[in-house]
N, C-alpha and C positions, 0 to 999 in steps of 0.2 A: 548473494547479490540479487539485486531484485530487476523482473525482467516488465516492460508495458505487455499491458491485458494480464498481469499478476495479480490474483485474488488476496487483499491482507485482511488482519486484522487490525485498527488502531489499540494500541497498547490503552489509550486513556479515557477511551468512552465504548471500548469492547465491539465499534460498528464491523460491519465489512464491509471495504470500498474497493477497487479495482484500480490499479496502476496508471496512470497516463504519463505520466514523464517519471524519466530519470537521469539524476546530475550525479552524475560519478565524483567527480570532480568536488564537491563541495557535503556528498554525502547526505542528498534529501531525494524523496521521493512526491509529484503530485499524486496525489488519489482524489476522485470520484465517489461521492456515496452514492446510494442510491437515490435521493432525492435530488440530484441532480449538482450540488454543491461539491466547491473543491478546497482542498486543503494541504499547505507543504506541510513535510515535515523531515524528520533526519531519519533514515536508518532502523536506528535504536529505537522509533518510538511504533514500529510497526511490526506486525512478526505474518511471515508467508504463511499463507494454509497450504498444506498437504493433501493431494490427491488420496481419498479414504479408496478408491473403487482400484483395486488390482483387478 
């Protein structure tokens, strides 16, 4: 499950954007690129990054 201020990936243009909303309920998340632009999308079309730093 994906939580806001959650770092992804977009599955379909490989950017990194960061979490701002999430609808449980309907199964989409808003992200933020870094240019400032935002975009819904489902779930599925994003995958969480993993903490590298132990």
């Amino acid at each position: 499950m994906f939580e806001v201020k959650d770092i992804v990936t977009v599955n379909h243009n490989k950017e990194v954007a960061k979490v701002v909303t999430v609808n449980a309920r309907y199964s989409q998340i808003e992200v933020q690129y870094n240019d400032g632009s935002y975009e819904v999308m489902g779930f599925h079309k994003a995958t969480k990054q993993e903490d590298d730093k132990c």
